[in-house]
C-alpha positions in Angstrom: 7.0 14.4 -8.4 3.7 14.1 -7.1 2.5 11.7 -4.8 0.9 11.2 -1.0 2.9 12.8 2.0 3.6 9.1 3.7 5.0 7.4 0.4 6.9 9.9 -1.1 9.1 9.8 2.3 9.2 5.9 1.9 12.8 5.8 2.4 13.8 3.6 -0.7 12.3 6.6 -2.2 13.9 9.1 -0.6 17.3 7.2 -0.7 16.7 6.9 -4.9 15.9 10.3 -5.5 18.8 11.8 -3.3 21.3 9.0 -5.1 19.7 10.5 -9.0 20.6 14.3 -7.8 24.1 13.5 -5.9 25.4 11.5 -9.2 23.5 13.4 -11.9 23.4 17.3 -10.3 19.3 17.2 -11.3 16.7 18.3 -8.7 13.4 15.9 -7.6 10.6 18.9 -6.3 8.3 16.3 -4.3 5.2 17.7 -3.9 3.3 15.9 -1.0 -0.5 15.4 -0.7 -2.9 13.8 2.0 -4.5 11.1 1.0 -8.0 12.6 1.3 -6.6 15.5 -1.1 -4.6 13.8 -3.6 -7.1 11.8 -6.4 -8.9 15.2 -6.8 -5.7 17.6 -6.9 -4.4 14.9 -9.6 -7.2 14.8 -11.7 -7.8 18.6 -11.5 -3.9 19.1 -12.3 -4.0 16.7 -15.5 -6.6 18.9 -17.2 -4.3 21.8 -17.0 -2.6 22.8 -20.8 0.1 24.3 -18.1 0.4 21.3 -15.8 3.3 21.1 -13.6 3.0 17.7 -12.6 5.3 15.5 -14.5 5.5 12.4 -12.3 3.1 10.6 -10.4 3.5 8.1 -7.1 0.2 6.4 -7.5 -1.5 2.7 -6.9 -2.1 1.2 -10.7 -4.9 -0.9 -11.5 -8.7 0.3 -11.4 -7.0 2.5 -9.0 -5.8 4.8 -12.4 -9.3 4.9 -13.8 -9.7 8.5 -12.5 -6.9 9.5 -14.2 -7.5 8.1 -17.9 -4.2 6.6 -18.2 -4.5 5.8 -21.8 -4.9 9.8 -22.4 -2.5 10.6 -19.6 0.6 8.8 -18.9 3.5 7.2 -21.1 3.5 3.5 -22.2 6.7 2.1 -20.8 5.9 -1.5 -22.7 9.1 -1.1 -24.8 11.3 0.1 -21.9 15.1 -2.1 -21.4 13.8 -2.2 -17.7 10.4 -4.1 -18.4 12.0 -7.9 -18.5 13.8 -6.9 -15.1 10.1 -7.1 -13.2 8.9 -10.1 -11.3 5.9 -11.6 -12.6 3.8 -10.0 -9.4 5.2 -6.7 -9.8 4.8 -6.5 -14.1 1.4 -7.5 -13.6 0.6 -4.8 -11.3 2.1 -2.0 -13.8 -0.1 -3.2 -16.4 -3.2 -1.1 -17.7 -4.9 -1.7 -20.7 -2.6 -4.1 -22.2 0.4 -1.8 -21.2 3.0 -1.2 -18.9 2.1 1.8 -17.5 4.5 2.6 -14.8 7.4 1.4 -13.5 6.8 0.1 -9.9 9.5 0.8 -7.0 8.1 -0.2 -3.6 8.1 -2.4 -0.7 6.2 -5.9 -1.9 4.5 -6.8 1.2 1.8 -9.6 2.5 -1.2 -8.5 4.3 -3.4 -10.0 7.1 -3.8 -9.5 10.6 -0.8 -8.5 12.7 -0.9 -10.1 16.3 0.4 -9.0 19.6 3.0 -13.1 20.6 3.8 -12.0 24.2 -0.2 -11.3 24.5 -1.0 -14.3 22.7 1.1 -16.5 24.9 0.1 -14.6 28.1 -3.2 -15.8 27.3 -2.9 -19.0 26.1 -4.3 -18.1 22.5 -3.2 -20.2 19.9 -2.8 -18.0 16.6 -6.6 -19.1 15.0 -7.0 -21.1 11.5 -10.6 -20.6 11.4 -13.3 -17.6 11.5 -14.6 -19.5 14.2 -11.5 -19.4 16.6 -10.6 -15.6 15.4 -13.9 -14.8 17.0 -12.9 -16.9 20.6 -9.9 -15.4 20.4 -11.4 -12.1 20.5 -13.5 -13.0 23.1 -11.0 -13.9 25.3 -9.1 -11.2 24.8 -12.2 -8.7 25.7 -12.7 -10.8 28.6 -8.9 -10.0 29.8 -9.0 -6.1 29.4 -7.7 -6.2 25.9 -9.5 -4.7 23.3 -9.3 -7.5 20.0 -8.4 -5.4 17.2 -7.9 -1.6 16.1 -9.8 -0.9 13.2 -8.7 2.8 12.1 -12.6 3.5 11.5 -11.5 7.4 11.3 -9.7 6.6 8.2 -12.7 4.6 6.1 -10.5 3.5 3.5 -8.2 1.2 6.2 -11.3 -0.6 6.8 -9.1 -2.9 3.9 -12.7 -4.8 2.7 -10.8 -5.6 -0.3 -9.0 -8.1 2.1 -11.9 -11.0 1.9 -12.9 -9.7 -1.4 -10.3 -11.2 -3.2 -11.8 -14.2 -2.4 -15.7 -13.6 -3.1 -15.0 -11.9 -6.3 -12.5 -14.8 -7.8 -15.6 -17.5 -7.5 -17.5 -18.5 -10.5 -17.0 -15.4 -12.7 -17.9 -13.4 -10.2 -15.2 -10.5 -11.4 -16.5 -10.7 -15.1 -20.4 -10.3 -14.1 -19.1 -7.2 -11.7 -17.5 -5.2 -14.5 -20.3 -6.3 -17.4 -22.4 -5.0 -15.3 -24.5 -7.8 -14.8 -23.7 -8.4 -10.7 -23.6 -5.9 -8.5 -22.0 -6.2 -4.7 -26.0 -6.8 -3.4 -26.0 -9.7 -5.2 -23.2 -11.8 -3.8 -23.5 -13.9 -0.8 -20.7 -13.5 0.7 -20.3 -9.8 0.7 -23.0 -9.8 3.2 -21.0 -12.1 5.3 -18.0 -9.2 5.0 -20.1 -6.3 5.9 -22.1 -8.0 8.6 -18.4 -8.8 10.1 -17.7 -5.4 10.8 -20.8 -4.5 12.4 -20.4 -7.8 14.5 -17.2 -6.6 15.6 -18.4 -2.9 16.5 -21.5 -4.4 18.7 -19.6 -6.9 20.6 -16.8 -4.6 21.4 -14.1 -6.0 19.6 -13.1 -3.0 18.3 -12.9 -0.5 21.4 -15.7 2.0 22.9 -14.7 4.7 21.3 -13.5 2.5 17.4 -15.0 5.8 15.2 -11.6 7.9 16.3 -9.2 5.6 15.8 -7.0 6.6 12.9 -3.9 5.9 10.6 -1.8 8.1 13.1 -3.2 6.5 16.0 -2.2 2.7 14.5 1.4 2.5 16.0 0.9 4.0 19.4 -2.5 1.4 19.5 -0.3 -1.5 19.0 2.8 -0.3 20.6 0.4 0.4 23.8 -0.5 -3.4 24.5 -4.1 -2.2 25.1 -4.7 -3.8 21.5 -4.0 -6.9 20.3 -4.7 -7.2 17.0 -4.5 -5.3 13.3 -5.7 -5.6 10.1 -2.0 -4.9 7.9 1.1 -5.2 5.7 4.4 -6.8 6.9 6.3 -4.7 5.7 4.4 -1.9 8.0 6.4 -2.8 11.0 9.7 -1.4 9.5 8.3 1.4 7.9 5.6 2.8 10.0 5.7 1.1 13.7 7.7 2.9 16.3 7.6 -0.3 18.6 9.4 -3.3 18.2 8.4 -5.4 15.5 9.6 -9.0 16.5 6.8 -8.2 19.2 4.7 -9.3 16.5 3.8 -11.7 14.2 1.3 -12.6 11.1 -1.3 -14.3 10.9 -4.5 -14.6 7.7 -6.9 -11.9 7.7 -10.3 -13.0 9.1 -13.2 -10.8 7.8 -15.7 -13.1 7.8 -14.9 -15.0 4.5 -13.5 -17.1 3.3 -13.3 -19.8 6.2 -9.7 -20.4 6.6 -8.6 -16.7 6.4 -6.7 -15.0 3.9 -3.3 -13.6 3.0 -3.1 -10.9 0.5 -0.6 -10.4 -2.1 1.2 -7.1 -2.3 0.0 -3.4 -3.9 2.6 -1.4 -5.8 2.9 2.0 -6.1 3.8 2.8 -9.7 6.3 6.0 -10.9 4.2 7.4 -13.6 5.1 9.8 -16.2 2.6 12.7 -17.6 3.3 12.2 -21.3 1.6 15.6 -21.7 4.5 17.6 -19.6 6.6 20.0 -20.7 9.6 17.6 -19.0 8.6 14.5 -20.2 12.3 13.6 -21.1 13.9 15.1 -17.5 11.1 12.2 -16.2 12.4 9.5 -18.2 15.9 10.0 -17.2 14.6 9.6 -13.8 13.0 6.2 -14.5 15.9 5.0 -16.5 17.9 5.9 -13.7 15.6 4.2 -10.8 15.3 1.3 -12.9 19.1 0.4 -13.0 19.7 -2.4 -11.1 22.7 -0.7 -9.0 20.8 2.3 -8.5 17.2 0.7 -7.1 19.4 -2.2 -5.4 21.1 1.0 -3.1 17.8 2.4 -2.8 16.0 -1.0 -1.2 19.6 -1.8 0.8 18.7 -3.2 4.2 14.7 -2.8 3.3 12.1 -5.6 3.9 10.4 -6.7 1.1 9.6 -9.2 -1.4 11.8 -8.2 -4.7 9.8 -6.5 -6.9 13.3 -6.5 -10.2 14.9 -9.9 -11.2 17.7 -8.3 -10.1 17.1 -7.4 -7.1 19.4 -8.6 -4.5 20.0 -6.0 -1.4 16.5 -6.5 0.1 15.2 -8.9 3.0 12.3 -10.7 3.5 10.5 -10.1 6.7 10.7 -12.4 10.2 6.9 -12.1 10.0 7.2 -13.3 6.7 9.8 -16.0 7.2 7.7 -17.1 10.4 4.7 -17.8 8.8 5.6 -18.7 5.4 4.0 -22.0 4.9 0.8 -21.0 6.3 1.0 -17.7 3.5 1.8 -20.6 0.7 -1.8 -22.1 1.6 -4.0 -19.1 2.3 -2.3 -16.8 -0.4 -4.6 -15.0 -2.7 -3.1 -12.3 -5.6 -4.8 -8.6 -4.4 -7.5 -8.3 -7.6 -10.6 -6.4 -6.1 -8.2 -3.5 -5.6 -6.4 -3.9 -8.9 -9.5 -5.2 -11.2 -13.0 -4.5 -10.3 -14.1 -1.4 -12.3 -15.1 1.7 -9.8 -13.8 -0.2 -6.7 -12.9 2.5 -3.6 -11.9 1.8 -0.3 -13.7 4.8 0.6 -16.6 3.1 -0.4 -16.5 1.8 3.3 -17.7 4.6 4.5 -21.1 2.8 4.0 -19.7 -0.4 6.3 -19.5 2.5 9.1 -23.0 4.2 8.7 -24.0 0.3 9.0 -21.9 -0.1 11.7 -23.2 2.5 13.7 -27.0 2.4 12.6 -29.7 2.1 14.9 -32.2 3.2 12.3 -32.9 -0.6 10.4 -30.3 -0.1 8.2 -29.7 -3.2 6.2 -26.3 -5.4 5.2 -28.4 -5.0 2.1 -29.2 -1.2 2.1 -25.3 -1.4 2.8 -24.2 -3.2 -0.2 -26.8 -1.4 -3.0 -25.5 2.0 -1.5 -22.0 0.9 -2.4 -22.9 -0.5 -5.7 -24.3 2.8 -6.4 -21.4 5.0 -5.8 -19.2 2.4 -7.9 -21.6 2.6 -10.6 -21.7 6.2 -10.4 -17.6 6.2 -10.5 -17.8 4.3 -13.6 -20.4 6.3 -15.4 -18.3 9.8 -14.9 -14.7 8.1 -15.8 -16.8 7.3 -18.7 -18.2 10.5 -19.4 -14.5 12.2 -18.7 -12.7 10.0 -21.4 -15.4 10.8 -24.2 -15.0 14.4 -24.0 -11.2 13.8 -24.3 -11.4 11.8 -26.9 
């Protein structure tokens, strides 16, 4: 089982796969990745004849592309265990028309976690507006706190796909993206997203020194109290965060559009099989097995999250979740740039930062046509790599 260091020690995970070889005597070799390592040692791996991955822990969605699912990895679209998904979790394991994977993680809501006892301190009322997420920061810089920590280190939790979700579901916006007929240059409001984060950079919202913040750095930032703000999941407080979670709460994500802020809907990490392994058979067993409702509901036991099976019973929503439900209901929005747009990459924010940081006239526009060139570019060699399997 391949997969990236931090989710294969997800402890549903680890719980499943210790339960599959204390009742069935077979042995899960996890084979851990970073997250900067792991696309390229996949796609290198899959082009082996003698490849020895046989499972994958992977994002599905445009996410796959790199991977050419359809050549790749087995079509579960027949499988007992495929009426068992929620609607939000079976349409997340789809590619192409089939059910690529079966999908075993934590269902969370993204947005911007917030620091209450700071909040109150301060007399900041959580904002509903772009407009009042920008007072609140400026209160809070005015007070010693620095707004939000942005893990600028780490380009791909700059989480642009967070506003997104909201540009690209407006008048066929999607469609003309993957026809090829729109690229990110030409949409209005991705200049209002990019321009966001360089806003936030220049007035100090995010920190002097915002360029070394990282993913290892995000719990001791918020546990610190010298940061009041970050852009998350729920479900990241009781997975991740070292500190005490009811410290917190949840509030929309507010990246410049659209007005009102926006919650985003969860991404699952799919259990993928390499139908080209030699133990293609020893990796169904082990999705047949994680698929059982007794087995996945002792896995997710005690875990918060959204169900992701019918069955599932043993899991608990969030506080955060439960706290702010109503105001999720009306600024909910389904994660699709992730899932949908052809070539989409959050590395592709590594362009946000160069804009962030540029003294040089560097445009929102240079900005957007340098990331619309590395997506095209994405697209034209998944291309090229599926004709010359074919």
């Amino acid at each position: 089982m391949w997969g990236r260091e931090a989710d294969l020690s997800r402890s549903y995970i680890t719980r499943a796969f210790e339960r599959y070889e204390e009742l069935t005597g077979n042995t899960v070799n996890v084979v851990p990745y970073s997250p900067d390592q792991m696309e390229q040692a996949v796609i290198d791996e899959l082009g082996r004849s003698d490849s020895e991955l046989d499972l994958l822990l992977y994002f599905g969605g445009a996410n796959l592309d790199a991977f050419h699912p359809d050549v790749n990895f087995y079509d579960f679209s027949e499988a007992q265990w495929v009426d068992d998904l929620t609607d939000m979790s079976i349409n997340q394991a789809i590619y192409h028309g089939k059910v690529i994977g079966l999908p075993h993680w934590e269902a969370s809501v993204s947005g911007t976690l917030y620091n209450k006892k700071l909040f109150h301190k301060l007399g900041i009322t959580p904002p509903r507006t772009q407009e009042e997420f920008q007072e609140a920061c400026r209160i809070l810089k005015q007070n010693g706190i620095t707004p939000l920590y942005l893990p600028c280190a780490s380009p791909t939790m700059l989480l642009y796909q967070f506003p997104m979700d909201a540009a690209v579901n407006e008048r066929g916006v999607m469609e003309a993206l993957n026809d090829g007929n729109t690229g990110y240059q030409d949409i209005g409001e991705m200049y209002r997203i990019v321009k966001w984060y360089r806003a936030m950079a220049q007035n100090g919202y995010l920190g002097d020194n915002y360029l070394e913040n990282s993913w290892d750095g995000m719990s001791a930032a918020l546990e610190s109290g010298e940061y009041a703000m970050m852009l998350c999941w729920d479900t990241w407080l009781y997975t991740d965060f070292e500190g005490n979670p009811s410290d917190f709460g949840l509030m929309p994500a507010f990246v410049g559009v659209p007005d009102q802020g926006t919650f985003e809907g969860p991404n699952l990490s799919l259990l993928l099989v390499n139908k080209n392994s030699a133990q293609v058979d020893a990796s169904l067993d082990l999705i047949s097995f994680m698929a059982d409702p007794y087995n996945y509901n002792a896995a997710f036991e005690g875990i918060y999250t959204a169900p992701v099976f019918r069955q599932q019973m043993a899991s608990i929503s969030t506080p955060q979740y439960v706290e702010a439900a109503g105001w999720i209901e009306e600024n909910y929005r389904n994660s699709i740039a992730w899932l949908n747009i052809k070539g989409f990459s959050q590395s592709d924010a590594a362009c946000i930062l160069k804009y962030m940081v540029s003294e040089d006239g560097c445009t929102a526009r240079q900005c957007l046509t340098d990331m619309e060139m590395l997506r095209q570019q994405r697209i034209s060699s998944y291309s090229e790599a599926s004709a010359k399997k074919e």
